[in-house]
N, C-alpha and C positions, 0 to 999 in steps of 0.2 A: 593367416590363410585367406585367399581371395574367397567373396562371398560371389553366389548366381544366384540372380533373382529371377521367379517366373511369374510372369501374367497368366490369373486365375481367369475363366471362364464366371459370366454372374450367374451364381446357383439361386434356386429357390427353394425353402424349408417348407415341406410341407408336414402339419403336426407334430410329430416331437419325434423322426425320425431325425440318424443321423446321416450325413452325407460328409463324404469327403472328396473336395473337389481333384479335377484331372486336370493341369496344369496344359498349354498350349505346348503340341510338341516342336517345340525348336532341336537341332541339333544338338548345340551346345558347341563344344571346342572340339574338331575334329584334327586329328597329325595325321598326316599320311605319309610315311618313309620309303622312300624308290631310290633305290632296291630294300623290300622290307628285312633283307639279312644280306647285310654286307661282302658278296662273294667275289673277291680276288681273281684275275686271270693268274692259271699257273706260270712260276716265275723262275729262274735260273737264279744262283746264289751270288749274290751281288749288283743284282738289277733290280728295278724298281717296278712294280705295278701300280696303277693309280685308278680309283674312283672316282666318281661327283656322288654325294650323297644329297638327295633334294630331301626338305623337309618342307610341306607343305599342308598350310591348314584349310583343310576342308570342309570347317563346321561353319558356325552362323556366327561368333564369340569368338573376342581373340583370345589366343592362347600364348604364356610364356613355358617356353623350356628353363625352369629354375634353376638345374645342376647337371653335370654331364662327367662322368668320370673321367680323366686324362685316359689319352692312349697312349698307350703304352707300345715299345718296341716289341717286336719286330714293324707294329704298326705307326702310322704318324699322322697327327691330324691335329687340327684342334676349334673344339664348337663353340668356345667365344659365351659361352652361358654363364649368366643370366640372359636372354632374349626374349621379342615377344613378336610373335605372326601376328598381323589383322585378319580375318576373313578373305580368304584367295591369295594372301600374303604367301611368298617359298623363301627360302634360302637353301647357297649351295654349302656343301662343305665337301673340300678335298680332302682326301684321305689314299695314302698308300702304306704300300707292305714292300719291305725292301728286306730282308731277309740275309742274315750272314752267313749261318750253313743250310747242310742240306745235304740231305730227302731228308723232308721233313713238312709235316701239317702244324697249320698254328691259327688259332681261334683267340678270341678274345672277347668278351662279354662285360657293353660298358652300362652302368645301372644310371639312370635317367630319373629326374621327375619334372613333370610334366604336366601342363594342364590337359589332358588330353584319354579317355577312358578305354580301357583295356579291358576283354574282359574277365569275370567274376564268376565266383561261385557262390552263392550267397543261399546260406540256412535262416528259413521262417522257423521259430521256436517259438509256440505257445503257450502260454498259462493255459491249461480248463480247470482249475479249483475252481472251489465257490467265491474266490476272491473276484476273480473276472465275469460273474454274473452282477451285478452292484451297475448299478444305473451312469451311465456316460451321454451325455449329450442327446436326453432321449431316447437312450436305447440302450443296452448293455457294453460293457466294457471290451465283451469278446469280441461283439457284432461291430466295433466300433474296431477294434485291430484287425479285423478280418477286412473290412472295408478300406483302410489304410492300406494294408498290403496288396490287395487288389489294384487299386489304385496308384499305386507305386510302382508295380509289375508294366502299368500301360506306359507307362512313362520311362521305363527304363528299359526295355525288352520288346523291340520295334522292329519292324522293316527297316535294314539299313542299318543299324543300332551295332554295336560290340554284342556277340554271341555269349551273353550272361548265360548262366545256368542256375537253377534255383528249387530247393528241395524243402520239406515242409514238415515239421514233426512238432509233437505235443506233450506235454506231462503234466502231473498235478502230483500223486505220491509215487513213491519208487516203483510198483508194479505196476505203475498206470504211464507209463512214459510209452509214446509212439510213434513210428516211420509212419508218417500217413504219404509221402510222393518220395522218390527218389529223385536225387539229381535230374536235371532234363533241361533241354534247348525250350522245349512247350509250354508259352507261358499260359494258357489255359488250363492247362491240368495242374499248374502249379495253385492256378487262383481255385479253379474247384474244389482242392486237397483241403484251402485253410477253414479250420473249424469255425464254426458259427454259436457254439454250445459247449458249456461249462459240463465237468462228469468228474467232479473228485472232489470232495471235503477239505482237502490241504495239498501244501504245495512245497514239491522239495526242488526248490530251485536250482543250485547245486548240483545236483543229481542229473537233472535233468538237462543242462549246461554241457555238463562232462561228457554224458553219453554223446549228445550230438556232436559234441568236439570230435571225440573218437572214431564219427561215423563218415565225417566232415574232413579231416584233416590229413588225406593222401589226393585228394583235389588239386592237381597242376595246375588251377588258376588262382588266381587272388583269392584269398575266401574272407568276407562278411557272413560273420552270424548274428541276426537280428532279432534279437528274445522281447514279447512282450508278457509283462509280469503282472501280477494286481495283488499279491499276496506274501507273506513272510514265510522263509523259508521253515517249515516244520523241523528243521533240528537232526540231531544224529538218531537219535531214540527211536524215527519212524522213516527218517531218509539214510540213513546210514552214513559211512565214510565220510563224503565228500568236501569240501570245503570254497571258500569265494579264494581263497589262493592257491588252493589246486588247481580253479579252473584258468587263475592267469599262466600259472605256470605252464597248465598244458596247451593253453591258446596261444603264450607266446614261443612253445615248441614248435608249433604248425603252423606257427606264420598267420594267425587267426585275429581279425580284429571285431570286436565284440561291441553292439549297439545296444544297449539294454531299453527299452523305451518302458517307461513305470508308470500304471495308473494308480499308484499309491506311494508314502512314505518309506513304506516296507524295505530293509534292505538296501538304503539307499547310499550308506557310507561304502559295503561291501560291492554295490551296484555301478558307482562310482569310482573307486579303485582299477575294476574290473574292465571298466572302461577304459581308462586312461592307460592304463599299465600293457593295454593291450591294442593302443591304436586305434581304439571308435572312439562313442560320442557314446555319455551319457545323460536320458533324457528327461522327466518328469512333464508329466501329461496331466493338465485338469479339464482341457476344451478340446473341444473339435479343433480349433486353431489351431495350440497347440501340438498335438497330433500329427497337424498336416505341415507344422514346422520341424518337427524333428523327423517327419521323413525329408521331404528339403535340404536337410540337412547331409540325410546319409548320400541322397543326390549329388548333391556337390563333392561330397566327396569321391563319389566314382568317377566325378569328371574332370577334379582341379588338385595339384599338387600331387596324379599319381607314379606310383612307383613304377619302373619299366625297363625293360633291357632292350639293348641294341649287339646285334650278333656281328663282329668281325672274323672273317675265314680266309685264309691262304694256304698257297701250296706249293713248298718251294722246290723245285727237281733236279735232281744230278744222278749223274750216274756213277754205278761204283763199282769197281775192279776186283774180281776174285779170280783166281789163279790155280790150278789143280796139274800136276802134284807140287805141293809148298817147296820142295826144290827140286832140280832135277843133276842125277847121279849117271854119268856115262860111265861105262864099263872103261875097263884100262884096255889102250889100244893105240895099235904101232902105230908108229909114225907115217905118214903118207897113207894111210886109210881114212873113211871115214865112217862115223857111225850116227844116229840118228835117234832124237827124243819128241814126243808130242807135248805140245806146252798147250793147254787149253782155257781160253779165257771166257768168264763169264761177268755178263752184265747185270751184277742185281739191284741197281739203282732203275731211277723214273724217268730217266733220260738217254739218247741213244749217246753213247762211249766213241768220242772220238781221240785215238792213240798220236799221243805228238810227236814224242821221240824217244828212242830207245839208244841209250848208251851202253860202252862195255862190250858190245862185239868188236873180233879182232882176225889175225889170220887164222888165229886155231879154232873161231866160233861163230858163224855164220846160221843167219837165215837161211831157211829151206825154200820158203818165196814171200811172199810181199805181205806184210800185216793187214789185214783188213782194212779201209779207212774210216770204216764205223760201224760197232755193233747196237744193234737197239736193245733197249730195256728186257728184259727175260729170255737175251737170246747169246749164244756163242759161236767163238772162234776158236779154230784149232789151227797153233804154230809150229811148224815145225824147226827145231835146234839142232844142227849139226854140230859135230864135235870132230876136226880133222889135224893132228896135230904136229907141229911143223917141225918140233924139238923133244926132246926126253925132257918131261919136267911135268911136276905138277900144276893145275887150273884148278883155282878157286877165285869166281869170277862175284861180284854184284851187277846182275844186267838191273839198269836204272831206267822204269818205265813211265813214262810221267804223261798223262791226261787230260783232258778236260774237267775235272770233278772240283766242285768248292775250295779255293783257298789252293788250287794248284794242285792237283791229286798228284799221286808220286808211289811206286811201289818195288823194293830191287831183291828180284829176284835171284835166287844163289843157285850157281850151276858148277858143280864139282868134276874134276875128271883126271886122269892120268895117261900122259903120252910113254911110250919109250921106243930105244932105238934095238933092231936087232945086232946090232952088235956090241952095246950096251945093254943088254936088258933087263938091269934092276930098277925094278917098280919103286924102290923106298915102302914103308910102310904103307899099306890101306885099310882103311876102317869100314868094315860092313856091318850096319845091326841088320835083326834076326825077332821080331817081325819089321817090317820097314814103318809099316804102321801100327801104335797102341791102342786098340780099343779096349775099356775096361767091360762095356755092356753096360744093363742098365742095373740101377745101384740104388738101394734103399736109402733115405735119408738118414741119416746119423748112422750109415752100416759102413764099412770099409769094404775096398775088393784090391785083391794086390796082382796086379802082374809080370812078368818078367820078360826081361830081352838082352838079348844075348850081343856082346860086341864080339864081334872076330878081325883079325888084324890077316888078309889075304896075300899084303903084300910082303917084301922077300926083305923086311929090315925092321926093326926094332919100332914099336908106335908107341910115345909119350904121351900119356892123356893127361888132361889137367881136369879145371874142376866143370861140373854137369851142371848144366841151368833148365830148371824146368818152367 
């Protein structure tokens, strides 16, 4: 992992107070992505959209983009990572969305890491047992983490800076655990929240871990929790339940990584673990230096090798043909008449419906007048089908309607009919059902509802049925 090193301001100690210094504010490594979510012009199915994606570092330090997820289809691109920006350094990267069906949305979320800070939610978790009253650098162990934290707060939580959020709780025995700040943008209120003063005999660590996890870990942003300790955990007997691997389990539930910073030996194997297994750092503290190294530490890490998403979004449109009624049935009728059906077409796709060609009319089946040459997106047309028959004979047509929709839309609707002559005038068999349409109504899950329909044969000859497809 890349180290950042800061230039300390020169302090001076006066008496046995402690001081933790504020590091000179540089930026650090700043990414600035234009456009910061990937958004697509909407696109027809089989055309391409295209992007320039600019990545450009904005900070004072350069930064490398370490890994970048492939993209994946319907999107295409590719970031070429490992890279590294200098300061005012960009690159572009092309990216499109070419898209094979459609209506249809499509996202893609590609995971990044990055030298470049996002931000955080980050929980202060303090010891107050008597363990963290015990002499540190001149001054108590509390006053010495409370100082730390402060001090880390100015340096991390700035004018200009990623919108950390940062919230502040305490324990020492099970019923001494406390919300002293909630989460907040305010880093003043966060620095006034941290305690200065020890208020409990013992310290259930543990305990105290676990709660904050649970109060911490529906936070939509990154979360660090950053516990300082000085004391061994009191055990099951006065802290009850909990354990140092319960709390990894539950931090690495939440996406939680865990910085333990220790003014003692106490707990250091389970302190340790807890760390690692969960993505911090852990730290042992005997100086003021110390101290202000393993905040440094958590520093760097909010600003180098972080985790991050980049959002890709497209939208691809066509339009789609729905037809009402599913077929259409002319009554039986003589020859040299004509009679008349409404064919009504609806557009339920995201693009306006332009009709290409319709095959399958002939002398006995004609337009009423001219298709539409385009309906838009939620809107219809009503066709009129004449039926005028030139001969005794039956008509069982496929009219074959074919569109503009993805991959050649096509749809052939069936139009049934029967001619005869007056001086021939047997019909042959016809089949009418009885309802024309089945509705069952609305229907309990795992319930049956049955209903019936009636075939009748109208016409003047014997009708063979064969077998029913539902």
């Amino acid at each position: 992992m890349r180290q950042f090193f800061f230039m300390f301001a020169t302090a001076i100690v006066l008496g046995f107070s402690c001081l933790i210094e504020v590091s000179a504010q540089g930026t650090g490594p700043r990414l600035q992505f234009d456009p910061p979510i990937v958004q697509f012009d909407t696109t027809s199915c089989g055309r391409i959209s295209a992007v320039t994606l600019e990545i450009r570092n904005v900070g004072d330090v350069a930064s490398t983009i370490h890994s970048v997820d492939p993209v994946g289809a319907p999107f295409t691109g590719d970031f070429a990572a490992p890279f590294s920006l200098p300061p005012g350094q960009s690159r572009q990267v092309p990216l499109t969305y070419a898209p094979d069906r459609a209506p249809r949305r499509d996202s893609l979320i590609l995971n990044i890491v990055a030298d470049n800070p996002v931000p955080a939610a980050m929980a202060f978790l303090f010891d107050v047992s008597s363990g963290m009253a015990e002499s540190f650098g001149g001054t108590t162990r509390i006053e010495a983490a409370q100082a730390a934290g402060r001090a880390f707060l100015d340096r991390v939580m700035h004018a200009g800076g990623p919108a950390h959020e940062g919230g502040v709780y305490a324990f020492s025995g099970s019923a001494e655990y406390r919300l002293l700040r909630g989460f907040t943008t305010e880093r003043n209120m966060i620095q006034g929240a941290m305690p200065s003063m020890t208020s409990g005999d013992h310290a259930c660590t543990w305990d105290g871990m676990q709660r904050t996890i649970t109060l911490m870990q529906t936070q939509p942003l990154r979360k660090l929790l950053i516990v300082f300790t000085g004391a061994k955990d009191a055990g099951r007997a006065l802290c009850g339940p909990h354990s140092a691997p319960g709390v990894v389990t539950s931090a690495t539930a939440a996406g939680i990584a865990v910085y333990p910073i220790a003014f003692s030996t106490d707990n250091e194997a389970e302190l340790r673990d807890i760390a690692d297994l969960t993505g911090g750092r852990y730290s042992r503290v005997t100086t003021t230096g110390e101290l202000q190294a393993a905040m440094d530490a958590i520093v760097t890490d909010l600003q180098f090798n972080v985790p991050q998403k980049l959002v890709l979004r497209g939208e691809a449109v066509s339009p789609v043909l729905e037809y009402f009624p599913p077929h259409l049935v002319f009554p039986t009728t003589l020859v040299g008449d004509t009679v008349r059906r409404q064919l009504a077409l609806h557009n339920v796709g995201t693009s306006r419906l332009h009709l290409r060609e319709v095959i399958g009319l002939s002398a006995a089946l004609s337009l009423g007048a001219e298709i539409p040459s385009a309906i838009s997106p939620g809107d219809s047309a009503t066709v009129e089908m004449r039926f005028h028959p030139v001969r005794q004979e039956r008509m069982d047509v496929g009219l074959r309607v074919s569109y503009n929709a993805c991959e050649n839309g096509e749809h052939i609707i069936r139009l049934l009919g029967m001619g005869y002559e007056t001086d021939n005038p047997s019909v042959g068999p016809v089949l009418v059902t009885s309802p024309a349409k089945l509705d069952f109504g609305p229907v309990s899950c795992s319930a049956a509802h049955t209903a019936n329909i009636i075939l009748r044969n109208t016409g003047d000859a014997v009708l063979n049925g064969s077998d029913i497809s539902l």
